[in-house]
N, C-alpha and C positions, 0 to 999 in steps of 0.2 A: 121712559114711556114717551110715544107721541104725541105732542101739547095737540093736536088735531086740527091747527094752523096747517099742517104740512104732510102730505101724504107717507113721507120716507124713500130714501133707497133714491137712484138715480133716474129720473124722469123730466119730461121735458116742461113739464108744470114745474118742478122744482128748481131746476137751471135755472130759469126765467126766474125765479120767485129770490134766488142767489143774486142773479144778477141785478136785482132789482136794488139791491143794496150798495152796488159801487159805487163811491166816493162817501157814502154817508162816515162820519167821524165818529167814533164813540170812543168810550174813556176808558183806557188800558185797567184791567184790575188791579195793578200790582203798584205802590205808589215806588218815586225814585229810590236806590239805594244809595245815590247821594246828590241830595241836594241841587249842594254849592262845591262840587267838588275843586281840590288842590294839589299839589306838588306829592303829599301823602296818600292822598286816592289814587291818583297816577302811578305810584309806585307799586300799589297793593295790586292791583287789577292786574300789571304788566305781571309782576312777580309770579302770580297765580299762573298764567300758563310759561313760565320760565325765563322769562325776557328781563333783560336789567340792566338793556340800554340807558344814559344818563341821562338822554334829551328830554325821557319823560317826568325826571323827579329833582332832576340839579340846576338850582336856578344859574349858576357861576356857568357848568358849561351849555346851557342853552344860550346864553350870550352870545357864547360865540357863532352859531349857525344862523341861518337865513331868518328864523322865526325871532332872533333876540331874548328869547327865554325859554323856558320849559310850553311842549305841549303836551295831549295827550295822547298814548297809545291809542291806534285805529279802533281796537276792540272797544275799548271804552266810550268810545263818541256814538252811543244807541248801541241796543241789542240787552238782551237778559236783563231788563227791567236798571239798569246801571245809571242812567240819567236820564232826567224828562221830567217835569211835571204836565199834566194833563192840560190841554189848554181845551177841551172839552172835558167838562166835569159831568154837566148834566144832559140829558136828552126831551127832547119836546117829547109832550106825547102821542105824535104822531111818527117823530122819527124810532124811539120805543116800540112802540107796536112793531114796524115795519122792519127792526132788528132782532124781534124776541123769535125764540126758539131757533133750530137747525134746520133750513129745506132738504137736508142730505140727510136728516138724521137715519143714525143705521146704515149709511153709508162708510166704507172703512176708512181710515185718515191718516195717512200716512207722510210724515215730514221728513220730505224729500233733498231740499235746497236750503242754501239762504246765500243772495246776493246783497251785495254790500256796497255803498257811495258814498265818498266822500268830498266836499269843496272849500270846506274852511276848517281851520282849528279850532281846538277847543282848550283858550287857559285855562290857567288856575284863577277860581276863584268866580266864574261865570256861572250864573243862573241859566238852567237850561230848557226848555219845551219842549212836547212832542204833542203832534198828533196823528191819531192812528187811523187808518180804512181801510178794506178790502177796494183793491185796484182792478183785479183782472178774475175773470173766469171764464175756462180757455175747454171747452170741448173735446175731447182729445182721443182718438183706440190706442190702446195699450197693447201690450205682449200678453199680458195672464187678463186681459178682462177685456170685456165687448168693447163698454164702456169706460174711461177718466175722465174726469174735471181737474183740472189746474187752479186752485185756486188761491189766488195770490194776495196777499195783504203785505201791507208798508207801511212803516212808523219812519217818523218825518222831525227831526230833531233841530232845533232852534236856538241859536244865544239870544238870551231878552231883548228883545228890542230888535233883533237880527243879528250878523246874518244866520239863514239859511246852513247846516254844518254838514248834514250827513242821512242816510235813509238806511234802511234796510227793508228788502222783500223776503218775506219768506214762503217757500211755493209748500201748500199740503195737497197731495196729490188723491186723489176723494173715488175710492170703485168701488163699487156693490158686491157687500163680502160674499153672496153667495156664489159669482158668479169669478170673484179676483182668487189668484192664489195665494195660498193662506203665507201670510208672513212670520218664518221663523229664524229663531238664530240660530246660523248655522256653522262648524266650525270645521275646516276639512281633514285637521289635526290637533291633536292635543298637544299644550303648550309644554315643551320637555323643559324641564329644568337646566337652565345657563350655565356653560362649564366657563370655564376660564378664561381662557381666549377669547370668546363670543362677549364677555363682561370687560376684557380687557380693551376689545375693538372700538366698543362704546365708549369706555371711558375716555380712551383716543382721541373720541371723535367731540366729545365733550369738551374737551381740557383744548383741542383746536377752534371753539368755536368765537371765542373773544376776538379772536386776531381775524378771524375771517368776515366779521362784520364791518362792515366799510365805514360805518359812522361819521368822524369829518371828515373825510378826502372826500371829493365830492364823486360822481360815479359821472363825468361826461357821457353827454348822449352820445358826442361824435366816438367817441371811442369804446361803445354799446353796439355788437354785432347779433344778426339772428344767427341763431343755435348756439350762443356763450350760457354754458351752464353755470348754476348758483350750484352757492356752496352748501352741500345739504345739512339739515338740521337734524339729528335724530332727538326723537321722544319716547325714552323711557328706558328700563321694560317698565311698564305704567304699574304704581303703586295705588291701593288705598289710601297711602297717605299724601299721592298727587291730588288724589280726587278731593280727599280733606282739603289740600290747602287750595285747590281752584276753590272751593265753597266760601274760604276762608278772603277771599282775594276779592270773588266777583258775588258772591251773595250766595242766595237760595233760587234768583231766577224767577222765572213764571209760575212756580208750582207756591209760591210765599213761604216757604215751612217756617213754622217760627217754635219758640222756648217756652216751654212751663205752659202759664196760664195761658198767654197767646197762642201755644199748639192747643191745649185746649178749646178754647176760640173758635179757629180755624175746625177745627173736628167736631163743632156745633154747623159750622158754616158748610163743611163738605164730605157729609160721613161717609161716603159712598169711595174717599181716597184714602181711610183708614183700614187697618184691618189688624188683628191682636198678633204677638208676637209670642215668644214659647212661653212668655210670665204673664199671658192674655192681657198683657197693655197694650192700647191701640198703638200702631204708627204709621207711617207715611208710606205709602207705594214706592215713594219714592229711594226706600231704603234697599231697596235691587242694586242702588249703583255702588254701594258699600257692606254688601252684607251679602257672601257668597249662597246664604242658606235662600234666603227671600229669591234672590236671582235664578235659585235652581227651582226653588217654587214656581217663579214665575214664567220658565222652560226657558233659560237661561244658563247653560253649560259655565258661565263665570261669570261674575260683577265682570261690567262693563262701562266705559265711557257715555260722555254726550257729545254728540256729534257738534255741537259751539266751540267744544274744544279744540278737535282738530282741526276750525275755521279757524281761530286763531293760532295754531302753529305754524298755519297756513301763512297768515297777516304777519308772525314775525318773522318766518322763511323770505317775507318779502320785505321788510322793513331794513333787516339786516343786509341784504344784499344792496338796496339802492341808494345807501347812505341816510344820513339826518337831512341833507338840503334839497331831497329829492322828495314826491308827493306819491302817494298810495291813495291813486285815485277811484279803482273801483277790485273788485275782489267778489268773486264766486263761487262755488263748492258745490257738489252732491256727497251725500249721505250715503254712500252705497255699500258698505259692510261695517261690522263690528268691529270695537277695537277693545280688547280684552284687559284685565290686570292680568301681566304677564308680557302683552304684546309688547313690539319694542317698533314705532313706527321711525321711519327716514322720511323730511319731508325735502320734495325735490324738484327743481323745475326747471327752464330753458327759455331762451328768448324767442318766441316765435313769429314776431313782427315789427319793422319799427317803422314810425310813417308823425308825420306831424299835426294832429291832433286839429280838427277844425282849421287848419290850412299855416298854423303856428304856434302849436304847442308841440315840444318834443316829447313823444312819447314811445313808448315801447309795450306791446302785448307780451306776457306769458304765460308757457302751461306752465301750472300747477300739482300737485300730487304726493298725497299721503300713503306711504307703501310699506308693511310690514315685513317684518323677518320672516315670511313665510313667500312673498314676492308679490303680494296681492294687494291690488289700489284701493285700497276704501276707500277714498276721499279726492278725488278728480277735480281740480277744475281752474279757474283764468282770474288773470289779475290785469290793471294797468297801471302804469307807474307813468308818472311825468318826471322828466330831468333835467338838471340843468345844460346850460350848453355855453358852448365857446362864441358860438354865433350867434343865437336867441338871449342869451342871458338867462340869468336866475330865472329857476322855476316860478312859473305863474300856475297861480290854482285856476281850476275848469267855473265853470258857470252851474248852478243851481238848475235844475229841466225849467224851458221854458224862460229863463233869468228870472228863476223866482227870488221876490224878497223875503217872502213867510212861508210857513208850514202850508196858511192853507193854500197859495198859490201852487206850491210845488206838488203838492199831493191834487190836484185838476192836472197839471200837467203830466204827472204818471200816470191816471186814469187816460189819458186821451194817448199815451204811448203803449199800456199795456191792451189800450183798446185798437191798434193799430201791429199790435204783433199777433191779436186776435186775426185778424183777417191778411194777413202777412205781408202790411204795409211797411213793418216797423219789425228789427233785429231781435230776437232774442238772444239772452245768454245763449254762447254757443252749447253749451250741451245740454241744452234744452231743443234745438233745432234737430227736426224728424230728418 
């Protein structure tokens, strides 16, 4: 229901009333799922979306690269609640009020994006921070509704004391259901069962994928042209029991699920995500991404993925190709189609620009893209890599926005850039630009 702070639905009392809120910081609900993470957390996280590069878990061969030891997997440094502790716990009781309830409530909410930055590494064995805030809210006509809102929040991730390591935005794209078209899963064909061949090509393409990751030889800029394709990665056909071991690797994520008495807990704290199973025991909504019965309940033609995952097939489609001594500086995706148990995605990209990076970092743009055996992109989007070079030398990492030292430095600095792609003084992710 409407706390009656807020009229609902998309209005220009309520934008205002959204935007009134950016930059203010509140405290993530979900506490870290590790700490003080190590050379063994590195391993679990990468392993979960397939990756088992050595750079993130071997201390002997991270010696030998640019960093002197293990770091970690891009995926791991922020996002699905993986690391951070809150460096805002509590809220005034003015910034409380001014945060409670939804202005949009009843508006429909759909997560669209997540962009990705990164500027430092993250050892083993570092305590980490984050702080969180709604950055941008972005006005916008859509294709299926009058009106959209873009509205964009950022978690801002810290080693104690500094530096500065990494962000992520994630965009929920916010229309007035009565007037947006209704969002369903849609599938254009039924997933036929893999013959031989079609399991053989995969395997192929699997049992090549060791040798085709560049890991030490370093990947020269100079010898980095636009349109050199990467080598693609395929995933899957995706299993239940992929889905088990990402849970197993990276957690439960934002939704918290937890065991026994703690799901109990939790099903005091948010009945409203519960609902009885065919032994009328409560469980989790979130049992669609594992449980083909709930997924058809939920008008879901099959258990399905989460769209974080194909963002990291993404991240290792790009880690793989640019070797260990090169940097994976920033990374973007849209969410644009489902990806099935069954489906079998190819993640694939090319080089689309290369130019030097604030006037001396060597860098390279890429597109990006997740494409099923059916020939359809779900998942579009850009990365940038910094390289080494024969002329520049070893890769240097970018600057924090702003040259921020802390969280809360760099999160003013992304409100005053997302507040400047508002009025279209300042770039947006390219597929984000009308």
């Amino acid at each position: 229901m409407n706390d009656g702070r807020h009229p609902g639905g998309i209005t220009d009392e309520a934008v205002a009333a959204l935007r009134s809120r950016i930059g203010s910081a509140t405290p993530h609900p979900q506490p870290p799922r590790f700490q003080v993470p190590n050379e063994d957390a590195f391993r679990q996280v990468a392993e979960a979306y397939g990756d088992d590069n050595p750079l993130w878990c071997d201390p002997e061969y991270g010696l030998g690269t640019v960093w002197g030891g293990p770091i970690a997997p891009p995926p791991m440094v922020g996002g699905d609640t993986l690391i951070g502790e809150n460096e805002v716990e509590r809220l005034d009781p003015k910034t409380a009020a001014l945060l409670r309830g939804d202005p949009l409530r009843g508006a429909q909410a759909h997560y669209s994006a997540s962009h990705r930055e990164w500027w430092q590494p993250l050892r083993p064995g570092t305590r980490v921070t984050r702080r969180n805030a709604l950055v941008g809210v972005h006005d916008k006509r859509s294709r299926f509704a009058n009106r959209a809102i873009h509205e964009w929040t950022a978690e801002v991730f810290a080693a104690g004391g500094g530096p500065v390591l990494s962000a992520q935005y994630r965009l929920m794209i916010r229309t007035d259901r009565a007037e947006a078209q209704a969002t369903r899963h849609e599938r254009e064909s039924l997933i036929e069962p893999y013959g031989t061949d079609e399991l053989a090509r995969i395997d192929e393409a699997y049992a090549a994928e060791p040798g085709n990751r560049r890991g030490a030889e370093p990947r020269w800029y100079e010898d980095t042209e636009v349109g050199d394709e990467l080598a693609p990665l395929v995933k899957g056909p995706l299993r239940v029991t992929d889905i088990v071991c990402w849970h197993a690797g990276m957690g439960m994520g934002l939704y918290g699920v937890k065991a026994l008495r703690l799901g109990y807990q939790q099903r005091r704290r948010v009945p409203r995500f519960f609902r009885p199973d065919a032994l009328g025991v409560p469980d989790v909504q979130q049992r669609v991404h594992w449980d083909p019965e709930w997924a058809e309940r939920a008008g879901s033609p099959a258990v399905y993925d989460y769209g974080r995952m194909r963002e990291c097939w993404l991240t290792h489609l790009c880690t793989d190709w640019m070797g260990d001594d090169a940097w994976l500086w920033r990374l973007d995706c849209q969410f644009r189609g489902f990806n099935y148990v069954g489906d079998t995605h190819w993640m694939r990209g090319r080089v689309a620009r290369k130019y030097l990076a604030g006037g001396d970092l060597p860098a390279v743009d890429l597109d990006i893209w997740g494409e099923n055996q059916r020939g359809e992109t779900t998942t579009p989007g850009h990365a940038t890599v910094l390289l080494p070079s024969r002329e520049h030398g070893p890769v240097r990492l970018p600057n924090a926005p702003g040259g921020a030292s802390t969280s809360a430095e760099a999160l003013e600095a992304l409100v005053e850039r997302f507040a400047a792609m508002e009025t279209g003084e300042g770039a947006e992710p390219e597929h984000h630009r009308s």
